[in-house]
Structure formats: C-alpha cells, structure tokens
C-alpha positions as CSV (number, residue, x, y, z in Angstrom):
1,X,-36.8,9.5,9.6
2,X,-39.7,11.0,7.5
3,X,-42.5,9.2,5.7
4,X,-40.0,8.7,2.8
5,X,-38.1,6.5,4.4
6,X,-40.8,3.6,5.3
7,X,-39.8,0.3,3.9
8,X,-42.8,-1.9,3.0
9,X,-41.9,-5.8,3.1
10,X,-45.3,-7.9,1.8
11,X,-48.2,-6.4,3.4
12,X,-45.8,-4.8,6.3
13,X,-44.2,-1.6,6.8
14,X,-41.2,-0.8,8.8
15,X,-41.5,2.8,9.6
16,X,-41.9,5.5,13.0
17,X,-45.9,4.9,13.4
18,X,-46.3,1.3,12.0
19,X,-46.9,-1.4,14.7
20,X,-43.9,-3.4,16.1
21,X,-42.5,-6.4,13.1
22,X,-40.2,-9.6,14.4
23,X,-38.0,-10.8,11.9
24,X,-36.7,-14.0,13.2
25,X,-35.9,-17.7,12.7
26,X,-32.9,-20.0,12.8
27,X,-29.4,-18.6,12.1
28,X,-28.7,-21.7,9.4
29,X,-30.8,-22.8,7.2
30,X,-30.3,-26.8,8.0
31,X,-33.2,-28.9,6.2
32,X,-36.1,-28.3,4.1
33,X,-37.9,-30.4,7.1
34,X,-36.8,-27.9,10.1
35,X,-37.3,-25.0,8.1
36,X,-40.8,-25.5,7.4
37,X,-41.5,-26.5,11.2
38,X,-39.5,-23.4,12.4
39,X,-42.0,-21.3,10.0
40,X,-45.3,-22.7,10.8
41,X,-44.3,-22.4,14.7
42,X,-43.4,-19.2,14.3
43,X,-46.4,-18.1,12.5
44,X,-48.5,-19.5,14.8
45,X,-46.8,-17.8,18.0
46,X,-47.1,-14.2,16.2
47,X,-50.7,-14.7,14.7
48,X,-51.8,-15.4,18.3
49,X,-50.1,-11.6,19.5
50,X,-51.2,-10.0,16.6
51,X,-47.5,-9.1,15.5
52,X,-46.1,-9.2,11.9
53,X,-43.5,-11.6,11.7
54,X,-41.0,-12.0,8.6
55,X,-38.8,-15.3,8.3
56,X,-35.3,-15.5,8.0
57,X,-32.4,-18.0,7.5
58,X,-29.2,-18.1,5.8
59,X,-28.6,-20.5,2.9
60,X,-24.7,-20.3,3.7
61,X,-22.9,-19.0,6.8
62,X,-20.0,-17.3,5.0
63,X,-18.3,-16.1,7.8
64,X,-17.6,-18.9,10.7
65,X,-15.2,-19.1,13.1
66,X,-13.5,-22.2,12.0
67,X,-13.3,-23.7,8.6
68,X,-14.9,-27.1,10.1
69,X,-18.1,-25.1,11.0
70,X,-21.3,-26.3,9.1
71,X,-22.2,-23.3,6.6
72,X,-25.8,-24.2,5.8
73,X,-27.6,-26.0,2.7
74,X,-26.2,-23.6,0.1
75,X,-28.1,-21.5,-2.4
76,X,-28.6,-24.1,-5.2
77,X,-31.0,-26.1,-2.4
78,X,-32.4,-23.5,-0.5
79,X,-33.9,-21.2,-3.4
80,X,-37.4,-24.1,-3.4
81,X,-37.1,-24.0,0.8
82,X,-37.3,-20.4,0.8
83,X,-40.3,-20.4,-2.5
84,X,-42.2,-23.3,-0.4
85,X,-42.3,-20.9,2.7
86,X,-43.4,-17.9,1.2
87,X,-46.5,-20.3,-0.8
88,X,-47.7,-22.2,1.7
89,X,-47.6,-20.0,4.6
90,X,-47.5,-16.4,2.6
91,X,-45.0,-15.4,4.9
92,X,-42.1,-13.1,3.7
93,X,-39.2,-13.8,4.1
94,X,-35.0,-12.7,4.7
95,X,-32.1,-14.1,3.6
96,X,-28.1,-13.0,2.9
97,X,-26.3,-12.4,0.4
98,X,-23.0,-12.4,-0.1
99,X,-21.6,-12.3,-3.5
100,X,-23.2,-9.5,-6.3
101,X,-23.4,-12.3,-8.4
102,X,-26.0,-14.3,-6.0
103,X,-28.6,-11.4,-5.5
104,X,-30.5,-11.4,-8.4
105,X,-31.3,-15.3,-8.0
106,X,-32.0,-14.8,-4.6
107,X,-34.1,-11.7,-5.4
108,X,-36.5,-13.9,-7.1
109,X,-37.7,-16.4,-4.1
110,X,-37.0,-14.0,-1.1
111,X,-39.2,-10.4,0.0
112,X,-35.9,-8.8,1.3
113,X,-32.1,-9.0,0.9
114,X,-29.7,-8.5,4.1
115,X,-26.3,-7.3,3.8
116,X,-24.5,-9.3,6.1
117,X,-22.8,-6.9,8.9
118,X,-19.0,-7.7,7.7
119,X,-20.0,-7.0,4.6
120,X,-22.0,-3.4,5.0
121,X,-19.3,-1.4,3.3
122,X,-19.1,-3.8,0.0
123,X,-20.3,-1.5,-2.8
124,X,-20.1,-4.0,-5.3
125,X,-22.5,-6.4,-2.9
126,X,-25.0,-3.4,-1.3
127,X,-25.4,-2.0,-5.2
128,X,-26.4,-5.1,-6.9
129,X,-29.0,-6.3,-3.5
130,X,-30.5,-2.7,-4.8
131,X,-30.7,-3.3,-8.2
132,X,-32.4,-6.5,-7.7
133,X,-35.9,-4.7,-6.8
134,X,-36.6,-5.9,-3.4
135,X,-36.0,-4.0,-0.2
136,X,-32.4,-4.3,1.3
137,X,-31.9,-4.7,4.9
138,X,-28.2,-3.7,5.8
139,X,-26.7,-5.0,9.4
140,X,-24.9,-2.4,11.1
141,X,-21.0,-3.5,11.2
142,X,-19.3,-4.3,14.4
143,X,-17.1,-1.7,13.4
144,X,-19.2,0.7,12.2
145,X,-20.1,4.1,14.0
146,X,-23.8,4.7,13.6
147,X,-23.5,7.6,11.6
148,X,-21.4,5.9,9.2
149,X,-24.0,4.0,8.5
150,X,-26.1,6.5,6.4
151,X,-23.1,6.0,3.3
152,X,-24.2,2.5,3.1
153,X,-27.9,3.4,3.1
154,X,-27.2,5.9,0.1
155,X,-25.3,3.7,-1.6
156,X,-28.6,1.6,-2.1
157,X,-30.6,4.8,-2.5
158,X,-28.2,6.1,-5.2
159,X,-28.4,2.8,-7.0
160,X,-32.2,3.8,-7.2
161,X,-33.7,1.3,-4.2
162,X,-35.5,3.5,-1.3
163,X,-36.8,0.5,0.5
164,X,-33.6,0.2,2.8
165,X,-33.3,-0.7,6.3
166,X,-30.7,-0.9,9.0
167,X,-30.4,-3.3,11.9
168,X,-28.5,-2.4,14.6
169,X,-26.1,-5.8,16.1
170,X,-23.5,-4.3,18.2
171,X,-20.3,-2.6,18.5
172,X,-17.0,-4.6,18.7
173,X,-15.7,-4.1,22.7
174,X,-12.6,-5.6,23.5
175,X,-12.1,-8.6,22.6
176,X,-14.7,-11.6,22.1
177,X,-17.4,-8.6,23.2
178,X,-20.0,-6.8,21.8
179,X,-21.6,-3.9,23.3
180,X,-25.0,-1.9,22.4
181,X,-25.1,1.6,22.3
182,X,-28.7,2.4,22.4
183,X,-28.3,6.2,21.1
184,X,-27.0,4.6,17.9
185,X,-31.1,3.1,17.5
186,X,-32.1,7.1,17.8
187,X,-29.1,8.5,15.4
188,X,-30.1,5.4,12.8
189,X,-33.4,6.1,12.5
190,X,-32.9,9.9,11.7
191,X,-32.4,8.1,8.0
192,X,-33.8,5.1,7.7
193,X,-36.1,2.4,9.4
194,X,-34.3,0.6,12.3
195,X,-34.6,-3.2,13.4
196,X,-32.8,-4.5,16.8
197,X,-30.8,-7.4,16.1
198,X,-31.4,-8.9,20.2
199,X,-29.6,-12.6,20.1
200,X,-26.3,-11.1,17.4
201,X,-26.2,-8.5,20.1
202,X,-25.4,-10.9,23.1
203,X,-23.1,-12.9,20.8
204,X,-19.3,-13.2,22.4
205,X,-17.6,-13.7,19.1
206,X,-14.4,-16.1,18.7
207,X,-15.0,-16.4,22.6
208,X,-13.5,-19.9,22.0
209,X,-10.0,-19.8,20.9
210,X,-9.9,-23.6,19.2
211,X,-7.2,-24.6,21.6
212,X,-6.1,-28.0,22.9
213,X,-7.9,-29.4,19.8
214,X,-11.1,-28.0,20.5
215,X,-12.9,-26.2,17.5
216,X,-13.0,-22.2,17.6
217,X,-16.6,-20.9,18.0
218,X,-18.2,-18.1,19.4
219,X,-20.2,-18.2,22.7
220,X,-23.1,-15.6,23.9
221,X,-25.3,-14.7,27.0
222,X,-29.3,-15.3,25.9
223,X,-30.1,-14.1,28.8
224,X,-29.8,-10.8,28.5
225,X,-32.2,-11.4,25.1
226,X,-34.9,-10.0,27.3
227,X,-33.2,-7.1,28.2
228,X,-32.0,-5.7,25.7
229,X,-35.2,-5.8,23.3
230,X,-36.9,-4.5,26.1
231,X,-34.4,-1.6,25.9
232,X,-34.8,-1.3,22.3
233,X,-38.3,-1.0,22.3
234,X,-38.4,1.5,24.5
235,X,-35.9,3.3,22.6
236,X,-38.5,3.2,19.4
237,X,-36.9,0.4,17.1
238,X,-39.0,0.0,14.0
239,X,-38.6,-4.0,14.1
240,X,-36.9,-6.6,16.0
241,X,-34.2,-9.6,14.9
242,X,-34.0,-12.7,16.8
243,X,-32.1,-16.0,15.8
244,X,-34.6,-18.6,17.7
245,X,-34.8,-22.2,17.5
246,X,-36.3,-25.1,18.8
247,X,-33.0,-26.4,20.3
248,X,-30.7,-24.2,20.7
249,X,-27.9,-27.1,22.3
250,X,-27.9,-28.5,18.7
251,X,-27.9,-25.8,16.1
252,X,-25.8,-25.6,13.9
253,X,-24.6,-22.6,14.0
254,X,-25.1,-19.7,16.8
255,X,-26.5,-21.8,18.8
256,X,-25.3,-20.0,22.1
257,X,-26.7,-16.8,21.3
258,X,-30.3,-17.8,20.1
259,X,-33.7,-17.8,21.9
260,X,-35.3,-21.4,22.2
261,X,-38.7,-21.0,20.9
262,X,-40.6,-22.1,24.1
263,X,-39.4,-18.4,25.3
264,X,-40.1,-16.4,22.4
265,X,-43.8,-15.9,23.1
266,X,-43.2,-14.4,27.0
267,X,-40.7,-12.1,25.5
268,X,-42.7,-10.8,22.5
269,X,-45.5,-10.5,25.2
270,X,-42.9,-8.0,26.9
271,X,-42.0,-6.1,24.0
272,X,-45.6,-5.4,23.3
273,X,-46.6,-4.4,26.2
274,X,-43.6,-2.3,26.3
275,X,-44.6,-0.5,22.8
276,X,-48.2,-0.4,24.1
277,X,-47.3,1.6,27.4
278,X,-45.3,4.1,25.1
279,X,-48.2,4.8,23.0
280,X,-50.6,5.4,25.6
281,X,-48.3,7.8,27.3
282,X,-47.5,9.3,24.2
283,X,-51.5,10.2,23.8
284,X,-51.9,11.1,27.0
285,X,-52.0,14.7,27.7
C-alpha cells in the first residue's frame, strides 16, 4: 500500500504508519435514545486509551435471516440520529448503503459510506457511494478471494474516489461457518487501507435453521473476539470493526456475535499493547 492509498476520515487517517482506529458500535440502529448512549460511552472508553474511534450503525439491516427479523429505524429517521451524533460529540461516523439511490442522502449526514459485504460486487451501488464525495469503506464478501477484491476498490477509484478502504469479515466455510484467513489482511493491504471486521468474523450465519417454529437466525462465538483482533493486529490491520453493545442478550439484531461493552476496554487495551510491542521491535536494531 503506498502513501496514495491513505484514507483520511475527519481528523483520522487509515493508512501503514497512522496509529490503530476502532470503528465500532451497535449492528442496528434501534432508537435515537440508545444510539446517543452507545456514542457517548464509546467515546469516553477510546478518549481514555488515546485511540480514534469512528461510530457506526445501520439505519436498515437489508439482509436478515428471516423476514420477521427487526431491520432497524430506516433511513427517513435515522438521517437527524446520525447529524445529532456527529454535532454533539464531533465524532465521525459509518453507515450502509444499500441502494444507489440512498447514497447521496446518506452522504450528507455520514463521514463514510460502507458497502455492505453481499453487496461488494454491485457496480451500480460501489459507483454512486464514490460519487457521493465521502470515503467508501467496502466489506470483503464471504465469497470473495482477497485479491478479488482490488476490482471493487478500482471500481470506486475509477469513478474518481481514492479514499477507499477494505474490511476484511471472513470467508464462507462450510456451512453456517466463517473462517479468517489472515494472509488475505497482508494481500489487501498491498492496495488499499485494511480494517479487521472481529465480531462479523465469529458470526455462524443461518446457524439456526427456523425449524419447529422457531425463527431462523444466525448464531456466533464472541469469544474468540479477543483472539482474533489480537491476530489482526499483529498481522498490521490499518483499523478494527467491532459490533458492541450494552446488551448483547437483547439486540436486535447480531446480538450473538457482538462484544458487550463492559469488555471492550480490556480488549482495546490488548490490541494496543499488541501494536505498541510491534513498533518497538520494529525500531529496535
């Protein structure tokens, strides 16, 4: 990745010799109320580790399981939630996209766009997040090889938006698995500014069917949250991605694979000290 690439998202920059950036919040965006608490708490946990934090939250959940799953507050309500954020705490802030049609409306009340990871091969969708001006943060598809991945980043480079980024959320394996690959953080960033998506990557998708009467959802192991940002920042991601929330048991959506905020600040405190150790033996001769 050269100089070139660096991606820089309000007064932080995603790039090889930038410090470490969390990008995190709750998976659904599910009232004005939580989301302002979720923000301030969050802000208050990274200010305290010296760590750049940018918020994120979907306005709609496109893609559940199961037609009965709760989708979020939808864009018409969450375009002033996402403006409040961003004013009162001057925190930027992520959100998807998933129509062409939504991203220039979004564009105005958000610092980044994401490209939701079924969606990373949508021209139509990946052009029109680049024409709206604002950096575009692409999630790696389950399906997606890494390499494949640099014709989605050009697509938004070709469309004349340099200020892309890639986040790396597992590989389908099997079924109702995912599976991280950790040279795919080292071939990614050869082209663009990588971010390790840690509670998508523990996700089991689908894991239940919907049988007996029971609604289909997806399950997930936060556990291994810990491990595998540890892993990534040793492998020299540019930014991490965590879904957290104050309570997990009742989100409304991916729930089973988030980190309840009373652990986040231990496991940043890893990851720094994780990033800190490489830079010391880095400038050690």
């Amino acid at each position: 990745m050269t100089a070139a690439h660096a991606v820089s998202v309000g007064n932080l920059t995603f790039a090889n010799d930038r410090p470490l950036t969390l990008i995190a919040g709750p998976c659904q965006l599910e009232s004005r109320a939580h989301a302002l608490e979720m923000s301030q708490a969050l802000v208050e946990i990274t200010s305290k580790l010296g760590l750049g934090l940018v918020y994120k939250t979907s306005f709609d959940k496109a893609n559940r399981t199961s037609l009965s799953g709760k989708r979020g507050m939808g864009l018409e309500a969450a375009l002033s939630v996402f403006a409040e954020i961003r004013e009162t705490l001057g925190l930027p802030v992520v959100t998807d996209v998933h129509e062409a049609g939504q991203c220039a409306r979004v564009a105005e009340v958000v610092d980044v766009l994401q490209i939701p990871a079924f969606l990373c091969r949508q021209t139509d969708l990946v052009v029109a997040a680049a024409l709206s001006g604002r950096p575009v943060n692409i999630k790696k598809g389950q399906f997606v090889s890494p390499w494949d991945m640099k014709h989605a980043v050009d697509k938004c480079r070709d469309a004349g938006n340099s200020q892309v980024f890639v986040t790396e959320r597992g590989s389908s394996f099997g079924y109702n698995n995912l599976v991280v690959d950790m040279r795919s953080l080292a071939i990614m960033r050869k082209f663009a500014p990588v971010v390790f998506d840690a509670t998508h990557s523990v996700q089991l998708p689908s894991s239940s069917h919907g049988e007996d009467g029971q609604p289909a959802t997806s399950g997930g192991q936060p556990e291994f949250i810990p491990v595998l940002s540890r892993a990534a920042v040793a492998a020299g991601v540019d930014g991490v991605f965590m879904e957290v929330h104050d309570n997990p048991k009742e989100a409304k959506s991916d729930g089973a694979n988030a980190l309840d905020s009373r652990n986040l600040r231990g496991v940043l405190k890893e990851l720094l000290a994780v990033r800190k150790a490489l830079e010391a033996a880095r400038a050690t001769p």
